[in-house]
C-alpha positions as CSV (number, residue, x, y, z in Angstrom):
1,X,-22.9,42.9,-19.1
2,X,-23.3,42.3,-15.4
3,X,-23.8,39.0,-13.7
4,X,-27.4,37.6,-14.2
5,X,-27.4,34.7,-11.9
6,X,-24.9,34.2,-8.6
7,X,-24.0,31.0,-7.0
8,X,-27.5,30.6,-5.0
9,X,-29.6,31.3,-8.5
10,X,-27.5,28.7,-10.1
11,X,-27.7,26.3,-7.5
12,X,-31.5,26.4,-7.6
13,X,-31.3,26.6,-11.6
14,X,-29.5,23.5,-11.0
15,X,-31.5,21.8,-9.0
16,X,-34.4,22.3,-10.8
17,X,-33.8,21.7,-14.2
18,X,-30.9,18.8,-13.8
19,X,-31.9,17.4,-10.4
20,X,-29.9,14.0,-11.7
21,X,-26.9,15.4,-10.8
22,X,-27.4,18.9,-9.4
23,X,-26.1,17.3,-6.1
24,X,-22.9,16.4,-8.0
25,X,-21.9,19.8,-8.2
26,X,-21.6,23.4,-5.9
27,X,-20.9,26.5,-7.0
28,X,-17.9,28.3,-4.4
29,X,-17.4,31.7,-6.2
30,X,-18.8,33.6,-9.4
31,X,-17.4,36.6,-10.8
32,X,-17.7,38.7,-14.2
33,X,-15.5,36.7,-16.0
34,X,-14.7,33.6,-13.4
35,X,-16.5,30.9,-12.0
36,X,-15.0,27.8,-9.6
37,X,-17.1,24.9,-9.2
38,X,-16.4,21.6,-7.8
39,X,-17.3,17.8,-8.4
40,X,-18.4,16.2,-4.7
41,X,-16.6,13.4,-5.4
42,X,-18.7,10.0,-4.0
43,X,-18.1,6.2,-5.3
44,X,-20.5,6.9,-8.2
45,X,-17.6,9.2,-9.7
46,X,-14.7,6.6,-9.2
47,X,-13.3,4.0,-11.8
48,X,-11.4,0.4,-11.2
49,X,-8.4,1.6,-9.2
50,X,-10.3,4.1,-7.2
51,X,-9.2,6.7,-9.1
52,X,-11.7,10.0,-10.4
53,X,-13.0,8.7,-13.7
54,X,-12.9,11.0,-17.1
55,X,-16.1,11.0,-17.8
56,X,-16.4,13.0,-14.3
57,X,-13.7,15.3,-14.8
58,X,-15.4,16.1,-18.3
59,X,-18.5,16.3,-16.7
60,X,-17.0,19.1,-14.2
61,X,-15.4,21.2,-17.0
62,X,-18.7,20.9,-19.6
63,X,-21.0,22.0,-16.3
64,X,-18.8,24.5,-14.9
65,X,-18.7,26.3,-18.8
66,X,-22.2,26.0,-18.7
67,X,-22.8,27.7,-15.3
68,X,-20.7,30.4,-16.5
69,X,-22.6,31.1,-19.3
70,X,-26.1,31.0,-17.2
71,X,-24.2,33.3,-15.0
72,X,-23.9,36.0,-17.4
73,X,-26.9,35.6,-20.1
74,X,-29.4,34.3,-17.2
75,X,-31.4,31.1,-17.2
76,X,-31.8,29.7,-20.3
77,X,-31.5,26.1,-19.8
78,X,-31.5,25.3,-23.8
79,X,-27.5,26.6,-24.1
80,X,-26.0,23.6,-25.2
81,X,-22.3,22.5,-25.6
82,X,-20.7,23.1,-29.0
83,X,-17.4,21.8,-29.1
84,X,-15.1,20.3,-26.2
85,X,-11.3,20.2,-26.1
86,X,-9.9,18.2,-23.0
87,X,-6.7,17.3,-21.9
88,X,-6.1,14.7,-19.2
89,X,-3.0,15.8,-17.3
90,X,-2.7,14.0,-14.3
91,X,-4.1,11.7,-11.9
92,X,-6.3,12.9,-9.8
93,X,-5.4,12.8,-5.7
94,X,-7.8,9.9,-4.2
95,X,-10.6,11.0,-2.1
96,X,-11.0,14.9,-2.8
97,X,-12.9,16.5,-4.5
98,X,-12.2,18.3,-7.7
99,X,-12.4,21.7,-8.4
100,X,-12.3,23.9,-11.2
101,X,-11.6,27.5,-12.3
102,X,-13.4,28.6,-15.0
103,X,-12.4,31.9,-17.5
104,X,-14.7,33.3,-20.0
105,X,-12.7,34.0,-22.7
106,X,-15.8,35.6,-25.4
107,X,-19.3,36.0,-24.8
108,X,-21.2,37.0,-27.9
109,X,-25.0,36.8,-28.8
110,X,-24.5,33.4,-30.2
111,X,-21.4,31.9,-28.7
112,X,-20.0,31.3,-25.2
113,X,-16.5,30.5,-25.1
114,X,-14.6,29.5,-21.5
115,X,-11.6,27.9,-20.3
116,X,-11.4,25.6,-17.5
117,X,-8.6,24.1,-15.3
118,X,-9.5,21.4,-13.2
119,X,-7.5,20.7,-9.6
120,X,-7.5,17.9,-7.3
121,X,-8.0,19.8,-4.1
122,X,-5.3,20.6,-2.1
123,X,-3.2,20.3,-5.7
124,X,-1.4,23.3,-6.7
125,X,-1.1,21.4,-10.1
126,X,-4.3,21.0,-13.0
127,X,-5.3,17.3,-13.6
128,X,-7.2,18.6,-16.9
129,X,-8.1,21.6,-18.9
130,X,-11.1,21.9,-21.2
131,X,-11.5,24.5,-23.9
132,X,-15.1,24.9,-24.1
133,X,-18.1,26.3,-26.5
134,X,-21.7,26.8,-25.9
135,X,-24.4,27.7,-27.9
136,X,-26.7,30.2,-26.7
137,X,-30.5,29.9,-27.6
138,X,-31.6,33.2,-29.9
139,X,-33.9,35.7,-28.2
């Protein structure tokens, strides 16, 4: 299956169904099987210490996985998260953004199944990785 939706169809996907945090997010490459997205890290993304809060990392992995998901099966904005596995490996380098690389490992007529490392930027090194499901929405 080819790709349904590059990084400019996603961005305006984005933007129009999840304009809360759309602005959070942009979309540097998609591929067939790959997709790297990064958080624009601001203060609303920090926690006491000044460090990148998990519940921002998370949120990177879970909308990256979805993206790649819209990118091959096209807009359907009712695929929903499954299951989430995440490991926090590392602090993340202050002030840059994150960014992740996403793999999908299995795309079936139901199930959407990526794997996503998350880098500080300029880190050769992962601060997280999520193993991710998503549900997609029957024809």
């Amino acid at each position: 299956m080819p790709i349904m939706m590059d990084a400019d169809a996603l961005t305006v996907f984005m933007k129009d169904v999840f304009k809360q945090v759309a602005d959070d997010f942009a979309i540097d490459h998609v591929g067939e099987t790959d997709l790297t997205t990064r958080l624009l890290v601001g203060d609303q993304h920090l926690r006491p210490g000044g460090t990148i809060s998990g519940p921002s990392i998370f949120a990177l992995a879970d909308v990256s996985a979805y993206l790649m998901t819209l990118a091959r099966i096209g807009p359907k904005a009712l695929a929903v998260t499954t299951n989430c596995s995440i490991d926090f490996m590392r602090k993340p380098a202050a002030g840059v953004d994150l960014i992740s690389r996403t793999r999908l490992l299995k795309l079936g007529k139901l199930l959407s199944v990526c794997d996503v490392l998350v880098f500080s930027e300029g880190m050769d090194t992962p601060v997280a990785r999520a193993s991710l499901t998503y549900a997609i929405p029957p024809k």
